[in-house]
PyMOL Python script that loads the backbone (N, CA, C, O; Angstrom):
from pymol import cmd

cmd.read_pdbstr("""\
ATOM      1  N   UNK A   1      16.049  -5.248 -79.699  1.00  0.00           N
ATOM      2  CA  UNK A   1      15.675  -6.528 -80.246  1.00  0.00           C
ATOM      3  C   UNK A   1      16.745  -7.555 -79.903  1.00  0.00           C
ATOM      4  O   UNK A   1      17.954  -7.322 -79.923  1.00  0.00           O
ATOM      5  N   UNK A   2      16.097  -8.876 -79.544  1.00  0.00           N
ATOM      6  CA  UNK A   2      17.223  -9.827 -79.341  1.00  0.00           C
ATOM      7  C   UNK A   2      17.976 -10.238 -80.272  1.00  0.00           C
ATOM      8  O   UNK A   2      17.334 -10.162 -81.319  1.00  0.00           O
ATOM      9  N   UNK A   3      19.148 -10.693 -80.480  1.00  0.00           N
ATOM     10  CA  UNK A   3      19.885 -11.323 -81.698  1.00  0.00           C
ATOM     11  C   UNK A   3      20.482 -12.823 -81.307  1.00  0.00           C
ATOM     12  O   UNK A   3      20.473 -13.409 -80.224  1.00  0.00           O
ATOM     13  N   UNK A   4      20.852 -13.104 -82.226  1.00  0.00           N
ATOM     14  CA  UNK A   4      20.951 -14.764 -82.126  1.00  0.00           C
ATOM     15  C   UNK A   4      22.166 -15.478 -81.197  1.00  0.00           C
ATOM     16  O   UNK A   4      22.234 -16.522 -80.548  1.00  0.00           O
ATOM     17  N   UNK A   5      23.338 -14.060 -81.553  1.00  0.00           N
ATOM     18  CA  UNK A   5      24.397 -13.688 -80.623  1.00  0.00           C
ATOM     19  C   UNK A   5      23.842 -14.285 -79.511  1.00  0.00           C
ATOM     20  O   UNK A   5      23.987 -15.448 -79.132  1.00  0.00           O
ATOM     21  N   UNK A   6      23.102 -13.268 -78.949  1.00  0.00           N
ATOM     22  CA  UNK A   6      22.427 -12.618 -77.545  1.00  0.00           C
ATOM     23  C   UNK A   6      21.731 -14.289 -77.218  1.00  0.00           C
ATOM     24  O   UNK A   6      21.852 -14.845 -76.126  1.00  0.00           O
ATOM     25  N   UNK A   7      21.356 -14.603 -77.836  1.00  0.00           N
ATOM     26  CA  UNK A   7      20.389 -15.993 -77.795  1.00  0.00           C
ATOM     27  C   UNK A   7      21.191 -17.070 -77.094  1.00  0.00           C
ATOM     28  O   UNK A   7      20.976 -17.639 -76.023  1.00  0.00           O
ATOM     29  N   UNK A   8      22.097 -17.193 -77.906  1.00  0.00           N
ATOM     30  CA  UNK A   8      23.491 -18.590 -77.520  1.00  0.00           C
ATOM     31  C   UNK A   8      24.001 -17.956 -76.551  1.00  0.00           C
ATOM     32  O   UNK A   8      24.589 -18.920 -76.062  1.00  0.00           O
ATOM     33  N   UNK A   9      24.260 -17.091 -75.858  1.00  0.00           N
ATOM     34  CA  UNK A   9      25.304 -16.465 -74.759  1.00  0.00           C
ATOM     35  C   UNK A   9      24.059 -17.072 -73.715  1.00  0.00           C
ATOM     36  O   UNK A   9      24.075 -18.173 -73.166  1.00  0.00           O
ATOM     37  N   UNK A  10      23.058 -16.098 -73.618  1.00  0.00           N
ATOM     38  CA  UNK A  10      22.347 -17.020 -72.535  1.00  0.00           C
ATOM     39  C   UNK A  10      21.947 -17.900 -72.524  1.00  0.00           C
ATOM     40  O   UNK A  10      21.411 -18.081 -71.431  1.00  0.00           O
ATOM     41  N   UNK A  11      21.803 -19.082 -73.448  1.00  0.00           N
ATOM     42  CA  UNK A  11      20.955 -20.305 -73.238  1.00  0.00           C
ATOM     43  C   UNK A  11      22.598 -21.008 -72.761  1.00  0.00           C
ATOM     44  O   UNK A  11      22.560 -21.801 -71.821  1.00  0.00           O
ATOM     45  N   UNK A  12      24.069 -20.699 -73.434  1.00  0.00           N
ATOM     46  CA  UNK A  12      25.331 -21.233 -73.380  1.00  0.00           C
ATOM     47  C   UNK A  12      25.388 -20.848 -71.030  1.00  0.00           C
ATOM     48  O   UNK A  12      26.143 -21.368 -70.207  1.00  0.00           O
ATOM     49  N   UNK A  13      24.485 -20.007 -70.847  1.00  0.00           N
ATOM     50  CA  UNK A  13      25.193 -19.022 -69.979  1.00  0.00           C
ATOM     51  C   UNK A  13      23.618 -20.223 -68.506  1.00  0.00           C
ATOM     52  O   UNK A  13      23.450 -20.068 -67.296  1.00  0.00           O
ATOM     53  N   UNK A  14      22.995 -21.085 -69.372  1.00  0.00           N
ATOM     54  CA  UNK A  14      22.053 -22.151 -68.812  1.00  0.00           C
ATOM     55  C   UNK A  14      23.097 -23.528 -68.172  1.00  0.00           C
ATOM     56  O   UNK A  14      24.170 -23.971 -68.581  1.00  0.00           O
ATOM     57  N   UNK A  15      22.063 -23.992 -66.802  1.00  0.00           N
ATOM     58  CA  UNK A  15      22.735 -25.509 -66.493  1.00  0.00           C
ATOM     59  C   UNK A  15      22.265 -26.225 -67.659  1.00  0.00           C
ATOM     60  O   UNK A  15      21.499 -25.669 -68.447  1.00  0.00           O
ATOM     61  N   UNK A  16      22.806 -27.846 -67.895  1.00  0.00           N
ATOM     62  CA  UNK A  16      22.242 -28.461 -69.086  1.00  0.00           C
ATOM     63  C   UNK A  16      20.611 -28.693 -68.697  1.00  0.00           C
ATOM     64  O   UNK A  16      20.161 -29.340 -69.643  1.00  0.00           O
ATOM     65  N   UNK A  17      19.672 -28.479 -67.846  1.00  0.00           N
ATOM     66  CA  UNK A  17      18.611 -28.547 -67.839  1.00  0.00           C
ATOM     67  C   UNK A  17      18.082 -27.652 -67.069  1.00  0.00           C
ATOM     68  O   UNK A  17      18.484 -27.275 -65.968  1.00  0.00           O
ATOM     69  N   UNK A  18      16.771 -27.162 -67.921  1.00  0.00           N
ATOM     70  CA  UNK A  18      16.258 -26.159 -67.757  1.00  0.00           C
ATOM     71  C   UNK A  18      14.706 -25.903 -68.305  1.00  0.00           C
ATOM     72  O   UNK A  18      14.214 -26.448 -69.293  1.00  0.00           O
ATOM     73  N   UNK A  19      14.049 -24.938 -67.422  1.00  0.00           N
ATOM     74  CA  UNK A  19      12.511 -25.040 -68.017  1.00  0.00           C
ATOM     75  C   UNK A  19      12.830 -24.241 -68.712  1.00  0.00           C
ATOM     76  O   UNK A  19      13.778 -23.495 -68.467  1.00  0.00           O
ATOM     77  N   UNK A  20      11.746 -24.155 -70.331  1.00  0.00           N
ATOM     78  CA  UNK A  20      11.270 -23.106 -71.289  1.00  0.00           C
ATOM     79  C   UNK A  20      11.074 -21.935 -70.255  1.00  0.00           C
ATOM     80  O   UNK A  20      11.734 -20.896 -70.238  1.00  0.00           O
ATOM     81  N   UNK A  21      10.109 -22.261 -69.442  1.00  0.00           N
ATOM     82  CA  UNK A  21       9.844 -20.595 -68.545  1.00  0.00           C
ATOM     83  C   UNK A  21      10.861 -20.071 -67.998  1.00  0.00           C
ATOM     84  O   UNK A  21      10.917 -18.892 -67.650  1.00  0.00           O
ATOM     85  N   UNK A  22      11.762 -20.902 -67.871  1.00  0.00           N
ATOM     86  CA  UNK A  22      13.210 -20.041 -66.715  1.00  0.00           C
ATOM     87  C   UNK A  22      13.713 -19.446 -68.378  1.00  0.00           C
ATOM     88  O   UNK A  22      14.022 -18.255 -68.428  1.00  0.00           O
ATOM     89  N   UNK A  23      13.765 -20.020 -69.298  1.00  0.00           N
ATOM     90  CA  UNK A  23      14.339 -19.347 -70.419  1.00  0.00           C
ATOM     91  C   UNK A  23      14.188 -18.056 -71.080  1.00  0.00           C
ATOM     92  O   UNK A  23      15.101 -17.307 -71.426  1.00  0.00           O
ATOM     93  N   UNK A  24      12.645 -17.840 -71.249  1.00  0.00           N
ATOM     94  CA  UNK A  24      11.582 -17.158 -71.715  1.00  0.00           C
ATOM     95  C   UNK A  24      11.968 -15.846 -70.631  1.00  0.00           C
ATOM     96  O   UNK A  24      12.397 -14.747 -70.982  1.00  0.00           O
ATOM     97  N   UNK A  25      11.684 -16.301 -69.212  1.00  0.00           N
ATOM     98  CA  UNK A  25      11.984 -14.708 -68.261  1.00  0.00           C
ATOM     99  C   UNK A  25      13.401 -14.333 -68.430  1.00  0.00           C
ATOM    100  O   UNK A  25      13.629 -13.124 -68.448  1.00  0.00           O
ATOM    101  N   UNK A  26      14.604 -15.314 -68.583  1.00  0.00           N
ATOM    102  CA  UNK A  26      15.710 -14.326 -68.813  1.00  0.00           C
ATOM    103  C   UNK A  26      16.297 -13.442 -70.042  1.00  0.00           C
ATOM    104  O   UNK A  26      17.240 -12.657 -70.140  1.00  0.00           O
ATOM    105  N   UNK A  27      15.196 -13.986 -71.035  1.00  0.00           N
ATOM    106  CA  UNK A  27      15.232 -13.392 -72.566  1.00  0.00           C
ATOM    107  C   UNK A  27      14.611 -12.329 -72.238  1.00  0.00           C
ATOM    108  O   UNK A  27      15.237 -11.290 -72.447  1.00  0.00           O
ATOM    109  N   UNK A  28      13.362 -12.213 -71.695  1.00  0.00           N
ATOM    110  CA  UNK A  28      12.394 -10.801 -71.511  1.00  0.00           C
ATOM    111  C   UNK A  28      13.484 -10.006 -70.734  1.00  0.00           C
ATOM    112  O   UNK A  28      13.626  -8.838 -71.095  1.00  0.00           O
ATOM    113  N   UNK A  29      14.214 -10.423 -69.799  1.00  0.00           N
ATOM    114  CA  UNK A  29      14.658  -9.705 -68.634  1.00  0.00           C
ATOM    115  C   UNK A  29      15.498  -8.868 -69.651  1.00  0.00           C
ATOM    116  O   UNK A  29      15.332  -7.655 -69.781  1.00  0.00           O
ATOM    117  N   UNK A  30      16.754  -9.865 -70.633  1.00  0.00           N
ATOM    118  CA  UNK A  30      17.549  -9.222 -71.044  1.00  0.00           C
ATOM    119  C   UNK A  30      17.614  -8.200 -72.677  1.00  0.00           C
ATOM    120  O   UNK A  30      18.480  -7.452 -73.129  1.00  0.00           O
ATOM    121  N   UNK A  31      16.370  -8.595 -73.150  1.00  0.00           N
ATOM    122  CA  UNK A  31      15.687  -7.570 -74.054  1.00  0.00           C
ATOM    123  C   UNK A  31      15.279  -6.416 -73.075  1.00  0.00           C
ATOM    124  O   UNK A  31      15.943  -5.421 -73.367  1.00  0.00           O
ATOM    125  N   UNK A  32      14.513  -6.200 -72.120  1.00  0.00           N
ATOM    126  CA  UNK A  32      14.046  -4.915 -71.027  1.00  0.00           C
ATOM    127  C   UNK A  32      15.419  -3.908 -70.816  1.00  0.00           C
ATOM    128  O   UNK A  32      15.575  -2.703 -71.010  1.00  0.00           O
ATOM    129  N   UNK A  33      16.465  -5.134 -70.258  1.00  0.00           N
ATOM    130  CA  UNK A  33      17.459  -4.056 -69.854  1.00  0.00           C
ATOM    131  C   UNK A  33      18.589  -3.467 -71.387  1.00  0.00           C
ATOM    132  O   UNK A  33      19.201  -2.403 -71.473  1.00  0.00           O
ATOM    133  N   UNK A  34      18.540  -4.341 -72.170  1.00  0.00           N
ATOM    134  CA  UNK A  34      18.583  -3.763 -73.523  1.00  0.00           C
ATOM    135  C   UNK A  34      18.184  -2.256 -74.323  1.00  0.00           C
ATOM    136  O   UNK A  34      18.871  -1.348 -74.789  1.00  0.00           O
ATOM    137  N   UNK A  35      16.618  -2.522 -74.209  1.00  0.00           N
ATOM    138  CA  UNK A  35      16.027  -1.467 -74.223  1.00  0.00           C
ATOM    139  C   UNK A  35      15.962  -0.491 -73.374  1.00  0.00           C
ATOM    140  O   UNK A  35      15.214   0.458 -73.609  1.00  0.00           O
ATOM    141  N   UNK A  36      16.616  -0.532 -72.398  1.00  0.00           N
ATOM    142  CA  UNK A  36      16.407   0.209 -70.956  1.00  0.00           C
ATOM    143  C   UNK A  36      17.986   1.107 -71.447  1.00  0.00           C
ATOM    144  O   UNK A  36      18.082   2.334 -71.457  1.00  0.00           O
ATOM    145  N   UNK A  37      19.080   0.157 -71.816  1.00  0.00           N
ATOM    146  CA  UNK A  37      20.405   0.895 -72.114  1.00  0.00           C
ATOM    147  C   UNK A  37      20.249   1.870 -73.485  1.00  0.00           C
ATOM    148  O   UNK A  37      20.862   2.917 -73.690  1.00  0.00           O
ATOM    149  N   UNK A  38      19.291   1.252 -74.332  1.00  0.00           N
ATOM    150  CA  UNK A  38      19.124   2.545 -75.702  1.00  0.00           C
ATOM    151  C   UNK A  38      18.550   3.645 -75.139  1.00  0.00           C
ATOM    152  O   UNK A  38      19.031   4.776 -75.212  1.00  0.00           O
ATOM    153  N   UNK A  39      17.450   3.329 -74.529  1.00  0.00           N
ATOM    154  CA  UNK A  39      16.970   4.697 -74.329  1.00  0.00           C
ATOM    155  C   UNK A  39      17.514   6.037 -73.318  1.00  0.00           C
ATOM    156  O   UNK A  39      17.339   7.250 -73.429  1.00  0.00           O
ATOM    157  N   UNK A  40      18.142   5.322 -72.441  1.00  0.00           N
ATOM    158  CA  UNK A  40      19.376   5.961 -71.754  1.00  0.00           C
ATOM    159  C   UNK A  40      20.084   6.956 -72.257  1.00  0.00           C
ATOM    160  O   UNK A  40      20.130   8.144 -71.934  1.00  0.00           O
ATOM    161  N   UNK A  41      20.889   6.075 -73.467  1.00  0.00           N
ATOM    162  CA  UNK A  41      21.806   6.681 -74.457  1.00  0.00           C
ATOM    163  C   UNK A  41      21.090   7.605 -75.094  1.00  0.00           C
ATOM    164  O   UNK A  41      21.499   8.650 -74.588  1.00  0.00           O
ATOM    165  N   UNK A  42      20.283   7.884 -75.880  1.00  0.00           N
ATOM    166  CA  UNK A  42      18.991   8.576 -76.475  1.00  0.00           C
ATOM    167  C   UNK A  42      18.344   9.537 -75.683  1.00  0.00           C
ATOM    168  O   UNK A  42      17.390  10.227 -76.042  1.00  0.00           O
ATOM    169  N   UNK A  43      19.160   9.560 -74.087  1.00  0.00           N
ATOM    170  CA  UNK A  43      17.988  10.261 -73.255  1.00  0.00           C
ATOM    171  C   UNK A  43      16.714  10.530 -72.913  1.00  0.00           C
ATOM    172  O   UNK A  43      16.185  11.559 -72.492  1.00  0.00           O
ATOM    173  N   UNK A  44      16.269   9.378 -73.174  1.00  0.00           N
ATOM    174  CA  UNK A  44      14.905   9.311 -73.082  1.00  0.00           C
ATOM    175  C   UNK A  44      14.525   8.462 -72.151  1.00  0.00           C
ATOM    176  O   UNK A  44      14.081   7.317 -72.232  1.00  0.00           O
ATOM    177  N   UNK A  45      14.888   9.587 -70.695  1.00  0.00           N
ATOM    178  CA  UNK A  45      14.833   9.317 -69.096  1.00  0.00           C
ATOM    179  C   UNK A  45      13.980  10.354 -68.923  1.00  0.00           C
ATOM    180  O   UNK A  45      13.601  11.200 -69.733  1.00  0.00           O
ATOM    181  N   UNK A  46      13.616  10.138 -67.329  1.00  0.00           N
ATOM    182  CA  UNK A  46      13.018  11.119 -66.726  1.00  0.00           C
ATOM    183  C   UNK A  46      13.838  11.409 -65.414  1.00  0.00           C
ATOM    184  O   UNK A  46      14.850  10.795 -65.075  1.00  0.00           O
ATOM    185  N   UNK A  47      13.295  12.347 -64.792  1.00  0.00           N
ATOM    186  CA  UNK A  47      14.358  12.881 -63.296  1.00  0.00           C
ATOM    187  C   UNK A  47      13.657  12.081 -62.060  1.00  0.00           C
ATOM    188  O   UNK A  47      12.479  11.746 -61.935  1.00  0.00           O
ATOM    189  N   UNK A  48      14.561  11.921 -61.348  1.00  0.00           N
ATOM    190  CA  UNK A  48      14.553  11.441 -59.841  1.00  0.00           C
ATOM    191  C   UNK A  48      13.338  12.118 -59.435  1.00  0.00           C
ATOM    192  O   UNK A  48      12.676  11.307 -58.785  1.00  0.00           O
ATOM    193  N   UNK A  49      12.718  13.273 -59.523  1.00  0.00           N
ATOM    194  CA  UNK A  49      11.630  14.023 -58.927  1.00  0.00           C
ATOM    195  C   UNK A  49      10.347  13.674 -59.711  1.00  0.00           C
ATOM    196  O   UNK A  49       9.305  13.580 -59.062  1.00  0.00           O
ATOM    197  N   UNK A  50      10.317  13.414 -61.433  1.00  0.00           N
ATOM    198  CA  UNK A  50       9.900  13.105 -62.280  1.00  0.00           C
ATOM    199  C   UNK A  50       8.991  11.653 -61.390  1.00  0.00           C
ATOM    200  O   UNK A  50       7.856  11.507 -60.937  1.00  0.00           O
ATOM    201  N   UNK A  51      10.073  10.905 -61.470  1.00  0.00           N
ATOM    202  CA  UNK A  51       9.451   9.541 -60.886  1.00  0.00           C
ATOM    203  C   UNK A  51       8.368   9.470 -59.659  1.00  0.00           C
ATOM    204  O   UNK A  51       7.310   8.858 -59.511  1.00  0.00           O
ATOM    205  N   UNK A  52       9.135  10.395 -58.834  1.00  0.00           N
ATOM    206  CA  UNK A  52       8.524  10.484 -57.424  1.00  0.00           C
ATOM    207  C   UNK A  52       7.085  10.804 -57.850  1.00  0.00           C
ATOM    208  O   UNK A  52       6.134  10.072 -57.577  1.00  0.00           O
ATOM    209  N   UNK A  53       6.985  12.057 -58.603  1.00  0.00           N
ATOM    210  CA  UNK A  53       5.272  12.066 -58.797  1.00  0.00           C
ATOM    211  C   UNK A  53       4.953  11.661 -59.568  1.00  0.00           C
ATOM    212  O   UNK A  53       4.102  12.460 -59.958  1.00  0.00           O
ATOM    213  N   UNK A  54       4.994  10.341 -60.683  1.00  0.00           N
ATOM    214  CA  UNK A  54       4.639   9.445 -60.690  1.00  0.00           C
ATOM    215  C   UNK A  54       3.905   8.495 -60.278  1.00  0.00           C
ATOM    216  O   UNK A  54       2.738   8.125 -60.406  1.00  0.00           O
ATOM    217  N   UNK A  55       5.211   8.047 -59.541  1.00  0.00           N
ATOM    218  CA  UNK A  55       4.480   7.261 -58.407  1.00  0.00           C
ATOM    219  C   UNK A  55       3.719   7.386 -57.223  1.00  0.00           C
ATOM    220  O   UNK A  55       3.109   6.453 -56.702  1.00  0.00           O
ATOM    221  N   UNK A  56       3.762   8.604 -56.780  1.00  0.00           N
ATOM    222  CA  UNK A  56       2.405   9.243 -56.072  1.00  0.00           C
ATOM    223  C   UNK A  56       1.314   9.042 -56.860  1.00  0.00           C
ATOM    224  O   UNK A  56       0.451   8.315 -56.369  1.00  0.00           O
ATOM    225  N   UNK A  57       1.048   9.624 -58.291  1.00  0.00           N
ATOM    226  CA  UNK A  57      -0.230   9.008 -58.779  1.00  0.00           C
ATOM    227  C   UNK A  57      -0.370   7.652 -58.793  1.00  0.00           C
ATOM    228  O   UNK A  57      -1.479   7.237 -59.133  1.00  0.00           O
ATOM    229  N   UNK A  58       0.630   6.703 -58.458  1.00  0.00           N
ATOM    230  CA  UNK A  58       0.000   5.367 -58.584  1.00  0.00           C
ATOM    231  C   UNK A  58      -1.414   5.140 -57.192  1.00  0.00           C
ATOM    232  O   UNK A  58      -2.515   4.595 -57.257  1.00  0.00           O
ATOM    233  N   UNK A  59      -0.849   5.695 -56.298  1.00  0.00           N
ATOM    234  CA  UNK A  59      -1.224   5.528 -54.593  1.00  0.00           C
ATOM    235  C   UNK A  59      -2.568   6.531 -54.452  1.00  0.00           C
ATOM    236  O   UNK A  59      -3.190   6.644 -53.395  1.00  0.00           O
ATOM    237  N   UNK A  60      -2.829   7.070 -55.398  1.00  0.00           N
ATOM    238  CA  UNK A  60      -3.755   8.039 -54.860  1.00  0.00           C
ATOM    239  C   UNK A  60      -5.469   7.418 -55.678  1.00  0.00           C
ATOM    240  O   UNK A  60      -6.518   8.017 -55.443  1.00  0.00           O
TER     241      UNK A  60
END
""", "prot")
cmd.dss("prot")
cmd.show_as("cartoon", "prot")
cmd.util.cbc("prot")
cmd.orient("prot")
């Protein structure tokens, strides 16, 4: 979840002008990789081989 912290660092981390949408994708971006670092920690990955057939079912 984002926090308010997290909020001011990137909008502080903006030129003084800026679209809502450029805002909006770097909040999603940095909630994703957020959530991407808990579940890591938590191990709740899959394996390099895991992926591969995966993504073979995408193609088929």
């Amino acid at each position: 979840m984002l926090t308010k912290s997290k909020l001011r660092e990137q909008i502080e981390s903006f030129p003084e002008e800026f679209s809502i949408d450029e805002l909006v994708e770097r909040l999603i971006l940095v909630e994703k990789i957020d959530r991407g670092n808990k579940q890591s920690e938590k191990g709740e990955v899959i394996s390099e081989s895991e992926l591969d057939n995966e993504i073979e079912k995408w193609f088929k």
